[in-house]
C-alpha positions as CSV (number, residue, x, y, z in Angstrom):
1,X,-18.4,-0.5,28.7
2,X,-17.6,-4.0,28.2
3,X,-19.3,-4.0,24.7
4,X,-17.6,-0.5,23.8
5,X,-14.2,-1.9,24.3
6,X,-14.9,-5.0,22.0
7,X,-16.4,-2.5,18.9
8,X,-13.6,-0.4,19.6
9,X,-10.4,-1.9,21.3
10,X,-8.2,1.0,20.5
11,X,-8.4,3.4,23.5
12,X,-8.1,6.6,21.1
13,X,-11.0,5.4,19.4
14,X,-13.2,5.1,22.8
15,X,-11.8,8.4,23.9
16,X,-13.4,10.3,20.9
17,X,-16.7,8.1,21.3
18,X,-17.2,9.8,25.2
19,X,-15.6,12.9,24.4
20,X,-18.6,13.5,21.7
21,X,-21.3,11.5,23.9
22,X,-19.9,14.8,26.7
23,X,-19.0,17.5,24.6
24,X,-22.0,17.6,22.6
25,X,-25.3,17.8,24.9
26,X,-22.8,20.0,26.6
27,X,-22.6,22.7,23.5
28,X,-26.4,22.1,23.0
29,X,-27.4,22.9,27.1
30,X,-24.9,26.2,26.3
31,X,-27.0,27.2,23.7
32,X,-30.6,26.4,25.2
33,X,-29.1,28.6,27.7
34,X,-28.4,31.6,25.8
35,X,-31.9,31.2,24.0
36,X,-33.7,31.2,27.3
37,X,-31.3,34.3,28.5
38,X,-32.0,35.9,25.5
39,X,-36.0,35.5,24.8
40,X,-37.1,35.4,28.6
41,X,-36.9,39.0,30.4
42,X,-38.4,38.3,33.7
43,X,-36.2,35.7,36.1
44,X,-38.8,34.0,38.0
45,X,-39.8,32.3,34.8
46,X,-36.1,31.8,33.2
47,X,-34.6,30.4,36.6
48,X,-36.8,26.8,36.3
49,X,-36.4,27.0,32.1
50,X,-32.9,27.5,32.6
51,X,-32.5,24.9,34.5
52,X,-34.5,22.4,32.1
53,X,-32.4,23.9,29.2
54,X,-29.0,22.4,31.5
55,X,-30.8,18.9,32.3
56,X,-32.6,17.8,29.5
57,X,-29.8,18.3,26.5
58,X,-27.7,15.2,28.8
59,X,-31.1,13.3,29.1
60,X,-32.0,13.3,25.7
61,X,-28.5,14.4,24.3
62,X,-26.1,12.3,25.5
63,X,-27.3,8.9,24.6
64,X,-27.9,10.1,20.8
65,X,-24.5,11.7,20.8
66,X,-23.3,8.2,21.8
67,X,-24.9,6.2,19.1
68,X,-24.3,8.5,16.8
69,X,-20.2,9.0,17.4
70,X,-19.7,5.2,17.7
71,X,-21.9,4.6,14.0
72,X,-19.7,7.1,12.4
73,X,-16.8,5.5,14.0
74,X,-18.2,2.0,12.8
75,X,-18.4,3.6,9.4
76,X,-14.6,4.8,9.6
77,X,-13.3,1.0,10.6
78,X,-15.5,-0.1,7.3
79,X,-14.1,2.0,4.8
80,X,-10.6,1.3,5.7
81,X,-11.3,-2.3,5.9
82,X,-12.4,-1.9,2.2
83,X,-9.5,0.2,1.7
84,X,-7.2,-2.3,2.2
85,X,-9.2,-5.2,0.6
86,X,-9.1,-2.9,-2.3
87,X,-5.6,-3.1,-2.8
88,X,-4.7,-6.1,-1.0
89,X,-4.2,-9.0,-2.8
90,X,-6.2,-11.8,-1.8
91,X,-4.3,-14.6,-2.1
92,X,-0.3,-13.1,-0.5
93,X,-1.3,-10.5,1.7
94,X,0.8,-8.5,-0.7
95,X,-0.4,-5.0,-2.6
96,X,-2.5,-5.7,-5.4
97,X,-0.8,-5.0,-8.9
98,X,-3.3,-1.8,-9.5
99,X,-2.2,-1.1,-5.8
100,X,2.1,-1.5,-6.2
101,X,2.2,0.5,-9.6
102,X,0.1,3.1,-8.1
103,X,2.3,3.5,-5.3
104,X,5.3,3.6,-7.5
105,X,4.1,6.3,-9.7
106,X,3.2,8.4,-6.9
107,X,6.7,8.0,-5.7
108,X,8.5,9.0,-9.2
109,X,6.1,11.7,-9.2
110,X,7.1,13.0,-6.3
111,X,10.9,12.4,-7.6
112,X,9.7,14.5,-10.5
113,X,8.1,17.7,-8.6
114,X,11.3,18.0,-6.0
115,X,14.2,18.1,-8.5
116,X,16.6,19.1,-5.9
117,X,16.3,16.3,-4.0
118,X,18.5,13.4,-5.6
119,X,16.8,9.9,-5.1
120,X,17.5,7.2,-6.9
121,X,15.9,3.8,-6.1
122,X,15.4,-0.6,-8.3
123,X,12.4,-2.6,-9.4
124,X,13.0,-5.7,-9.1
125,X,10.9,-8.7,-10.4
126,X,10.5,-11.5,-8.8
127,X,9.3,-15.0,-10.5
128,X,9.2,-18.5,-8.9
129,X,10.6,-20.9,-10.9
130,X,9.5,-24.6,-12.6
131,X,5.9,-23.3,-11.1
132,X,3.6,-24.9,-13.4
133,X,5.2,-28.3,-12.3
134,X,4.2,-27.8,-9.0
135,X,0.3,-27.4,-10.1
136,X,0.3,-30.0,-12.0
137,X,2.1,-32.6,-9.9
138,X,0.5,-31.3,-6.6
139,X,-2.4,-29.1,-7.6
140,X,-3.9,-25.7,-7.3
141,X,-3.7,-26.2,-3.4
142,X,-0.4,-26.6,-3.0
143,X,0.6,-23.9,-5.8
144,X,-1.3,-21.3,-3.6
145,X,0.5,-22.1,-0.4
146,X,3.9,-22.5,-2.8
147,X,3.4,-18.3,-3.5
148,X,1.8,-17.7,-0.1
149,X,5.2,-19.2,1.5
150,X,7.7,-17.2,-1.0
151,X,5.7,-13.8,-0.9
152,X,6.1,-14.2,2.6
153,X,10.1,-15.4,2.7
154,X,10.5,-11.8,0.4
155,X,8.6,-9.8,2.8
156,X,11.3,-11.0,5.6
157,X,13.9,-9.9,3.7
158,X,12.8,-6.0,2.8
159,X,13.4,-3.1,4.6
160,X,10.7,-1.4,5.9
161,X,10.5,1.6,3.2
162,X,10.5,-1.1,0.1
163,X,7.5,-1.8,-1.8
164,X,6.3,-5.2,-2.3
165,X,3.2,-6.2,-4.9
166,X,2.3,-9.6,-6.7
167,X,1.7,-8.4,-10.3
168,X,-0.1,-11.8,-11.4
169,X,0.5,-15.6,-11.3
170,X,3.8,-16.3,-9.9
171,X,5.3,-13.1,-10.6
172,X,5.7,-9.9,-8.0
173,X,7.2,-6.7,-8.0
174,X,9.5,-5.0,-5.6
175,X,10.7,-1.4,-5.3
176,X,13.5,-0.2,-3.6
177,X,13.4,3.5,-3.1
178,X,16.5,5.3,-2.6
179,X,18.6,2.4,-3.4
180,X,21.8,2.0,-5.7
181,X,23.0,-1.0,-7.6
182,X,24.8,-2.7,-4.8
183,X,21.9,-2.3,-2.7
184,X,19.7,-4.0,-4.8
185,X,22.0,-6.7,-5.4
186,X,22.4,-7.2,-2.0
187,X,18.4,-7.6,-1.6
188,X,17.8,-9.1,-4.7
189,X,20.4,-11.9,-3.6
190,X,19.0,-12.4,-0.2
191,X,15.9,-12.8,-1.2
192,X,17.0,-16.2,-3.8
193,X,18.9,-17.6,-0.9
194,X,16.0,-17.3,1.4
195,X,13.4,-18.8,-0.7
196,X,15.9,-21.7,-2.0
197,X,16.6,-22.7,1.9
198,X,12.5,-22.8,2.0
199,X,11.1,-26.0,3.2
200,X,8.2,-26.7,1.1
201,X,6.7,-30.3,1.5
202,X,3.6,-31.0,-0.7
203,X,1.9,-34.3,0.4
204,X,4.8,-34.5,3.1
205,X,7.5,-34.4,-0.4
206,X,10.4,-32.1,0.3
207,X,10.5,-30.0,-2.7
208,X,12.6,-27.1,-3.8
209,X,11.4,-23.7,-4.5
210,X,13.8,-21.3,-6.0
211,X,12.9,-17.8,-8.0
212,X,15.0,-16.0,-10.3
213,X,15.2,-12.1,-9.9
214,X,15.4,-9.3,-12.8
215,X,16.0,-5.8,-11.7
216,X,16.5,-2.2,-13.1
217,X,18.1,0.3,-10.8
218,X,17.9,4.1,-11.7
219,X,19.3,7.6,-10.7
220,X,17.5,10.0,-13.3
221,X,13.8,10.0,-14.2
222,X,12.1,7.8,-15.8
223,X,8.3,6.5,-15.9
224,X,7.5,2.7,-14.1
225,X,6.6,1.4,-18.0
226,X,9.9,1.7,-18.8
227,X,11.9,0.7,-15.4
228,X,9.3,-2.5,-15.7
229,X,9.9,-2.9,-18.7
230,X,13.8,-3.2,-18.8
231,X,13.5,-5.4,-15.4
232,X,11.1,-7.5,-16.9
233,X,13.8,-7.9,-19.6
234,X,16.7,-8.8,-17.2
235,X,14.4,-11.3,-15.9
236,X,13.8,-13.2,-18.8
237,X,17.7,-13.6,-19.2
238,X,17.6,-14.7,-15.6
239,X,15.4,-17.4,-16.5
240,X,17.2,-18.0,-19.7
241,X,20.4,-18.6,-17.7
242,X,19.3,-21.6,-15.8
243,X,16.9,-19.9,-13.4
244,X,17.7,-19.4,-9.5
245,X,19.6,-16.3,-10.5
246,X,19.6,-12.6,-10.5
247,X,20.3,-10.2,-12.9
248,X,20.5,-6.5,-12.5
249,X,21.5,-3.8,-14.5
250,X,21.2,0.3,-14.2
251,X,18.3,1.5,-16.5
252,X,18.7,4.3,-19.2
253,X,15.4,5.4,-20.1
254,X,14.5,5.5,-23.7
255,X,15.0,8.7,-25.5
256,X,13.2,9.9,-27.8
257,X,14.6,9.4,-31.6
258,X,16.0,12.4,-33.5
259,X,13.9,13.9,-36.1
260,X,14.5,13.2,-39.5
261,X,13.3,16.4,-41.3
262,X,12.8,15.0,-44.8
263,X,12.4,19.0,-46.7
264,X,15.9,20.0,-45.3
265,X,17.8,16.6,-46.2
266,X,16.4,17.3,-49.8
267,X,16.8,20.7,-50.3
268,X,20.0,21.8,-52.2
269,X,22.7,23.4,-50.6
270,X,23.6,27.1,-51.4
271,X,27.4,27.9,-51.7
């Protein structure tokens, strides 16, 4: 019992492990039973087999019905363990890159199939600022624990709804469904303050950590290409503004150009 509780400590877990090691030889002495009823006519032979067909499915039964339910339940634990190493990434704790735009297309998608429903919602990009001069002064070590300690300052400051991802290097990606401009501002500007009031001390060195935040909020549909690609261009003016800033802007999705039927613009016009 002791061992069952340490393979399994969740208490829904063990109650499916005995409810199988019971139910099971249970359904199996039912149906000996009915086979003895069934193929033995005379009852002083039946009574002692029926009896045989009740004991021996727990004897044999139960004990494989146990082994068997707690395997399949090790099995269950294993495949969601790779589950989330699969879109975990390694290094933050954070969604994978594969993992976060998955998630966001699944959620514009759904945006897409329910067109009554109005949602509107911001990706914003995250990058940490001067980072190379951290690996370089402090090395590789010190650069990890730099975007272990900012990925989890931004995690702080999400709701519980948001999506948060590391899309490579120092950069990660945050969506915020069902928010508007001012909301994302709001976020977007809590999250700078928080990682600038960081303590980070390298070697026992206080040093400052700041990011600087791009961010595209929309209210009509539009693929996560495009929405990364216009926050991915409002961070680049971040960084071009001095860094440890935010800029956000609302995203129009790119239309597609008007065609320019060459035939008709040549062909002469009839008065």
């Amino acid at each position: 019992m002791k061992r069952l509780k340490v393979l399994l400590p969740d208490p829904t877990s063990r109650a499916r492990v005995w409810a199988w090691t019971l139910l099971g030889p249970g359904l199996c002495a039912i149906l000996a039973n009915l086979y003895v009823l069934w193929t033995i006519q005379d009852p002083v032979v039946a009574r002692p087999a029926h009896w045989s067909s009740t004991i021996l499915p727990f004897v044999f039964g139960a004990p494989m019905f146990f082994i068997l339910s707690r395997r399949l339940r090790d099995l269950a634990i294993i495949r969601k363990q790779l589950a989330v190493l699969a879109t975990t990434d390694a290094l933050t704790g954070t969604l994978s890159r594969g993992a976060f735009t998955d998630r966001v297309d699944a959620w514009l998608e759904k945006r897409r199939r329910h067109l009554s429903a109005y949602r509107r919602g911001a990706l914003l990009i995250v990058d940490a600022d001067h980072f190379k001069r951290i690996n370089d002064s402090h090395g590789h070590h010190w650069g990890d624990e730099a975007l272990r300690l900012i990925a989890a300052t931004i995690a702080r400051n999400l709701r519980s709804a948001d999506l948060f991802g590391r899309m490579g290097g120092e950069e990660f990606g945050i969506f915020l469904p069902d928010a508007a401009l001012d909301d994302a501002e709001v976020i977007a500007e809590r999250i700078r303050r928080a990682v600038a009031e960081t303590a980070f001390t390298p070697e026992g060195k206080s040093l400052a950590l700041t990011v600087s935040v791009g961010g595209a909020v929309f209210e009509e549909e539009i693929e996560f290409s495009e929405l990364y690609r216009i926050a991915d261009r409002r961070l680049y003016e971040a960084k071009e503004g001095g860094r440890n800033t935010i800029r956000l802007t609302p995203a129009e999705p790119a239309r597609p150009a008007p065609v320019f039927d060459r035939a008709a613009a040549t062909a002469p016009t009839i008065h």
